[in-house]
N, C-alpha and C positions, 0 to 999 in steps of 0.2 A: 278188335277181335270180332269175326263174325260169330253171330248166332244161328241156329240149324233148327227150323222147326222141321218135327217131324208128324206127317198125315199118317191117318190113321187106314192101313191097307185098304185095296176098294178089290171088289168082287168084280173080275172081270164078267161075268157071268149077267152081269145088270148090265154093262155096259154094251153087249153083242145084240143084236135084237132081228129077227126075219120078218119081213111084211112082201106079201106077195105081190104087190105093186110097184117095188123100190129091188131095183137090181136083180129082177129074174127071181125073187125070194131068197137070194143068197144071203148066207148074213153080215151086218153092216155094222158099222159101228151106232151107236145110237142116236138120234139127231141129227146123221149128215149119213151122203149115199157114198159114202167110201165102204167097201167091200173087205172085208177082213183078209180074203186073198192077197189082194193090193197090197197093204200093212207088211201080211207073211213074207212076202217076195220082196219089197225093198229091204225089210231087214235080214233076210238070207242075200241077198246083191251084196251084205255090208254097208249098206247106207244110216249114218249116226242117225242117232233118235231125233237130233234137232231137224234133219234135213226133213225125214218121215213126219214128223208132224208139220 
């Protein structure tokens, strides 16, 4: 029988972050220069979550 921990919700809001050196200031995900754009667009394409991450 598996077990299911479950995490405690996160605030997308910490994780978005703008720095005007990184991506024209668009905003990024936090710690890596992927564009939240990016993100939006593969998963309106339909592409599963596993792919996008």
């Amino acid at each position: 029988m598996e077990t299911t921990i479950k995490e405690p919700p996160v605030d997308l809001g910490s994780l978005i972050v703008r720095s005007p050196g990184v991506a024209g200031g668009k905003p990024c995900v936090q710690g890596h220069r992927i564009p939240v754009h990016r993100i939006a667009g593969c998963w309106l394409l339909g592409l599963p979550v596993e792919e996008i991450v």
